[in-house]
N, C-alpha and C positions, 0 to 999 in steps of 0.2 A: 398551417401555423408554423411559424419558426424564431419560436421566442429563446431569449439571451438567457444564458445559464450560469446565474452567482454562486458563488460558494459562499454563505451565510454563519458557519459552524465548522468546525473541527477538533477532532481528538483524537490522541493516539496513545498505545500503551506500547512501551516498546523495552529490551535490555540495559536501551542507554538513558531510559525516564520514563517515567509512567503519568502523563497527561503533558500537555503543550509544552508550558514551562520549561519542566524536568527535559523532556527531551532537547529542546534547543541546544540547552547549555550541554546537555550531553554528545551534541553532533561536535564540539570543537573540545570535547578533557580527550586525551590520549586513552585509545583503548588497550587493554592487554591481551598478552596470545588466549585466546582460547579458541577451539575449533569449533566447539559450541557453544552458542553463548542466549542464558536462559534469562529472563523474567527476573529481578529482585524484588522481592517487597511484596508482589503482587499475590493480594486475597479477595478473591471473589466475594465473598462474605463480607468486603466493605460494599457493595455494591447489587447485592441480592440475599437473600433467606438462607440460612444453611443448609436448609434441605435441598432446596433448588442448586444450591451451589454444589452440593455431593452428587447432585444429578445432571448436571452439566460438564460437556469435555472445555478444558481450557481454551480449546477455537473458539468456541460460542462463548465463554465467560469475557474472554479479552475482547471480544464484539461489546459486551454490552457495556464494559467499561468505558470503550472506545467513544461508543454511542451516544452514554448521557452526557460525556462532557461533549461534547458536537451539538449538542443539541442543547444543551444547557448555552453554549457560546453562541449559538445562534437566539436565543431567549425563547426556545419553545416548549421549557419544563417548569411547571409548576417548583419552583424552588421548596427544598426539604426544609421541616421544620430544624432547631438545633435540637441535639438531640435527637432524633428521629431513626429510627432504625430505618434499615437498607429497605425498600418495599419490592413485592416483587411486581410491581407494575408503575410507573412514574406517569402522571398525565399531562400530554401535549394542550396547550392553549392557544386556540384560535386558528385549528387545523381542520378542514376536510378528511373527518379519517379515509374517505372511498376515496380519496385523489391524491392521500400519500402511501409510499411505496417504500420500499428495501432491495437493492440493487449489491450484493455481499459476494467477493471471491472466495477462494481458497484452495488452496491445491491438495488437500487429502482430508479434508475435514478433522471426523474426530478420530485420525489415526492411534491417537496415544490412549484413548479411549480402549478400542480395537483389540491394539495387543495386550494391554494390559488384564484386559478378561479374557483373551487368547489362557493367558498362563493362569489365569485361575481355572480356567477347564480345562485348561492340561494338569493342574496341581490337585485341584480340590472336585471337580467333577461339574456334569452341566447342572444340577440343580443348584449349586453357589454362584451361576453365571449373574449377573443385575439382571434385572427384569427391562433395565433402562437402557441396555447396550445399544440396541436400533437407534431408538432416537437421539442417542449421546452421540453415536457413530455417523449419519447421515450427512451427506457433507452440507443439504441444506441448513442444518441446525441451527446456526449463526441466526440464518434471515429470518426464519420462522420464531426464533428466540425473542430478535428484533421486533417483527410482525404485532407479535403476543404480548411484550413487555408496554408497547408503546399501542394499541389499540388500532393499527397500520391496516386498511384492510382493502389497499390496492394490492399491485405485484408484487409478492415476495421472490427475489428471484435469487438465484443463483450460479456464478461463474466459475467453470473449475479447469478455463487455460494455463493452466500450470504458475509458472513466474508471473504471465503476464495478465492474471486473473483481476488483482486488484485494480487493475487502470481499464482494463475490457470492463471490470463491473460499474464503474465511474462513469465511463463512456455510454454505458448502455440507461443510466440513471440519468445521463445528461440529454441523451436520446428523447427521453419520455418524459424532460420536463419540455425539452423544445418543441415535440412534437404536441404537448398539449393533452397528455395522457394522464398525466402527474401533476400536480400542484406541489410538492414536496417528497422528498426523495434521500433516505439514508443508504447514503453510500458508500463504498471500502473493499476492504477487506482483513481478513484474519487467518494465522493458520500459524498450526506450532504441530511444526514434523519430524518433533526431538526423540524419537522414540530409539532403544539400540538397533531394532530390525534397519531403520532408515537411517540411520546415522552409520550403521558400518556399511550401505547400499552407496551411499555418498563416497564414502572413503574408500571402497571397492572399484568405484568407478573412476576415480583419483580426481573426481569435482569436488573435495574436501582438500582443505589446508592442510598439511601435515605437521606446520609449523603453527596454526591456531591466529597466524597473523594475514589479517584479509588487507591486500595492496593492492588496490586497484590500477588499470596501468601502468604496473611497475614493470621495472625488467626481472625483477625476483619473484612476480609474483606465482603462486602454486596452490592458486583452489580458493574456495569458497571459505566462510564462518558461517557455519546454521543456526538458524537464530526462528527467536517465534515473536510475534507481535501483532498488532489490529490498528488499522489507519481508518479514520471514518472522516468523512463532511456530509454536511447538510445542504442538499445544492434546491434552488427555487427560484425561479423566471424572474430576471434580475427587477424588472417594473416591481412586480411585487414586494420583492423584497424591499427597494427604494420608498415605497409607498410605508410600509410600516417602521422605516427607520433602522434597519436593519444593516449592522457592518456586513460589507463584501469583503471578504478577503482577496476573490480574483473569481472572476469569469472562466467558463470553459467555452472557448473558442472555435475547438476543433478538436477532432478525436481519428484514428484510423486502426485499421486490425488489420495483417495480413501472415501468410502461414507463409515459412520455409521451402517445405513440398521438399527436406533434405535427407533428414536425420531425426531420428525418435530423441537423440538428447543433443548431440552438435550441430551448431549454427550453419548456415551456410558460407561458406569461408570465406567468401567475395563480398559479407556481408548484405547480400543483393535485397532480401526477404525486410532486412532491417529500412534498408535507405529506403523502398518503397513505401514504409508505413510511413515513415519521418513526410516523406513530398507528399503523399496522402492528406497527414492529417495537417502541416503547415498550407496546402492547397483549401481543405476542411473548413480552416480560419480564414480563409481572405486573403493569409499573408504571401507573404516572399522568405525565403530562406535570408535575405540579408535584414528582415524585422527579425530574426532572434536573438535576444539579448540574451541568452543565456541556455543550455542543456543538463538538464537533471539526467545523467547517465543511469542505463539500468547498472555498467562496471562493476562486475561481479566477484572481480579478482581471477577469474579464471585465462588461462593461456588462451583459446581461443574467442570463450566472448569478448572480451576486451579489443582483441585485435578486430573482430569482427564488425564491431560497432565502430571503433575509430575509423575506420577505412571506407564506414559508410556515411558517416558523420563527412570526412574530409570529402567525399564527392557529392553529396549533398550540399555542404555551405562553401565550397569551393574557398576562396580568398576570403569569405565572411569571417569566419574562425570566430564564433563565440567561446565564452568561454563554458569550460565541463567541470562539472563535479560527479562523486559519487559520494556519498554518505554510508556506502555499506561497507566503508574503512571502521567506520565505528557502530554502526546499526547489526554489520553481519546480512545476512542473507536471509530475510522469511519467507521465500517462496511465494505463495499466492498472496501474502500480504503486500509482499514489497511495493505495488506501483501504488498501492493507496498509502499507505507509510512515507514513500515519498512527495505524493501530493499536498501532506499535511506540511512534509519539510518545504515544499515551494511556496505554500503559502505563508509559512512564515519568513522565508527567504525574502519575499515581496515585503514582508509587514515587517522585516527589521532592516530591510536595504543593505545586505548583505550575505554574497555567499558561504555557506559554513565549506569546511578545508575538506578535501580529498584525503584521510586518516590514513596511515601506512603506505603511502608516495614517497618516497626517496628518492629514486631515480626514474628516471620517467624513459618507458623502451623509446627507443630511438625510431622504430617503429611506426608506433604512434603517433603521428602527427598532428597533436591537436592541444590546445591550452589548457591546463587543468591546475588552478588556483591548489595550494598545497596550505594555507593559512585562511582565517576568515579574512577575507575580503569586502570591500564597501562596493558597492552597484548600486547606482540609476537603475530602477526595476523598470524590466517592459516584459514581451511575451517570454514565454518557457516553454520550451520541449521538454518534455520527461518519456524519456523510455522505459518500457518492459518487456525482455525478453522469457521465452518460455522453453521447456521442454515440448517438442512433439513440434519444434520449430515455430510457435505462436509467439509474434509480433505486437504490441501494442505501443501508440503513443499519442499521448495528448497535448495541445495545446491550451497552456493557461496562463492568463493576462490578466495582469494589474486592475483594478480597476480604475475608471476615468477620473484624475483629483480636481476638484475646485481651484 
């Protein structure tokens, strides 16, 4: 079997908006310096029980957030009464629960979790430890959160490729609707790795901004913004989805994963690891490097990914030069969330026919040789590359496409 895979849903909780909406408009407002840049506004307790909310680490709450609106966009939740308190289980309609699944990244789970009852048994002793620290801490959490909330009782799986978790967990969800394993499949990822032990680990290693402003392909730029957030879709065998009437946001087309084999945190400089995943997964889709209308860069703001990726990008599309963005001018950096955070910004990159601006671009290294829109911009939508680069040298990129208009 190798059935077509729609994206039917999406949602995202992110620092620059907290559900679809919010975030849009938050990828083109001017962000300010900060080197870490947290959550506003965001209470679990709109969205679960408060005990449950006391007993979940912030990865798995921003999943579930993520979640019902993806699923709510896709029209698979039973709609809340008004009035209605948060429940802690919401029910799907008109799903196989044995043939839907949960496909969920993350690159440390529930580290803030972690340390945080770390210092209560350093302060107060292990009988003040939560009872609830394992399961708040497991980096499955999210899926299993997922699994349990929504009565899911195919694959609950879990991806923990660093960076490039959220788009490997996508790819591996799009896997098993093609292959015919799944009928429906929540997939993403989430991860908030703000904690001080990882934040001064970041800045120790100098992959932190010093100045709190993230430039992607810039000549000035100096490090990352850490940031925490949860990207989710709903993906389902596009006939199906067709059949019930179901918006498509875009098709995933093609998918590819490949490792470094360099460096436990720096790229391979040649960007070699990179371009092979790119021709992988544009090979994946059927296409040609001259169908890309466009690249969702992993651009991290860092001195060497950036260059890394441009230089595999420019021998990858040769003369094609689509044009690049990166949105973690203004989103920041959430690690294993990022490649499903950006899946959500491509779909709606596609659904408003424009790409949102590369935030903190001023000057562009001379370097890099490659287009990178600096305002929103109008596009003709056709396919997307989006990348995600990872620590331990892990590669990921997907192919996603418009769907077909009348």
């Amino acid at each position: 079997m190798n059935r077509r895979v729609a994206v039917t849903g999406i949602g995202v909780v992110s620092p620059v908006g907290i559900g679809v909406d919010a975030f849009w408009a938050g990828l083109s407002r001017p962000a300010g310096a900060a080197r870490v840049r947290r959550l506003d506004g965001f209470d679990p307790r709109r969205w679960m029980p408060h005990k449950q909310a006391r007993n979940s680490d912030i990865s798995a709450s921003m999943a579930v957030a993520a979640a019902d609106e993806a699923l709510e966009d896709a029209g698979l939740l039973v709609p809340r009464g008004a009035g209605e308190p948060a429940p802690a289980a919401r029910l799907l309609t008109g799903v196989d629960a044995e043939r839907a699944a949960v496909s969920l990244g993350t690159g440390i789970g529930g580290v803030a979790t972690l340390e945080a009852q770390a210092d209560v048994l350093r302060e107060r002793g292990e009988r003040q430890v939560s009872p609830h620290v394992v399961p708040m801490t497991m980096p499955n959490a999210a899926a299993a959160a997922l699994s349990i909330r929504y009565g899911l009782r195919g694959p609950a799986t879990t991806v923990t490729t660093a960076c490039a978790a959220g788009a490997d967990a996508i790819a591996a969800g799009a896997r098993m609707i093609a292959a015919g394993t799944a009928d429906l499949v929540v997939a993403g990822g989430s991860d908030s790795s703000l904690t001080p032990t990882c934040v001064a680990g970041f800045a120790n290693m100098r992959a932190l901004s010093p100045t709190g402003v993230s430039r992607p392909f810039d000549t000035e730029r100096d490090g990352l913004a850490a940031s925490e957030a949860a990207g989710v879709v709903v993906l389902e065998p596009l006939e199906a989805a067709l059949a019930r009437g179901a918006r498509v946001w875009m098709t995933i087309e093609g998918a590819a994963s490949t490792a470094d084999a360099h460096h436990v945190t720096a790229p391979a400089p040649d960007g070699s690891g990179a371009e092979r995943c790119m021709r992988l997964a544009i090979e994946d889709a059927g296409l040609r490097p001259d169908d890309i209308a466009h690249i969702n860069a992993h651009g991290t703001s860092t001195t060497l990914n950036d260059h890394a990726e441009a230089l595999a990008v420019r021998r990858v599309f040769g003369t094609a030069r689509p044009p690049v963005t990166s949105i973690k001018g203004a989103t920041g950096h959430s690690f294993g969330a990022a490649g499903a955070v950006e899946a959500v910004a491509v779909a709606l990159t596609i659904g408003h026919r424009t790409l949102p601006p590369t935030l903190g671009l001023t000057v562009q290294d001379p370097a890099l040789d490659i287009d990178v829109p600096r305002s929103p911009t109008s596009w003709t939508p056709g396919p997307v590359l989006s990348n995600s680069f990872g620590f331990g040298g892990h590669n990921a990129s997907l192919v996603l496409v418009p769907p077909a208009r009348d």
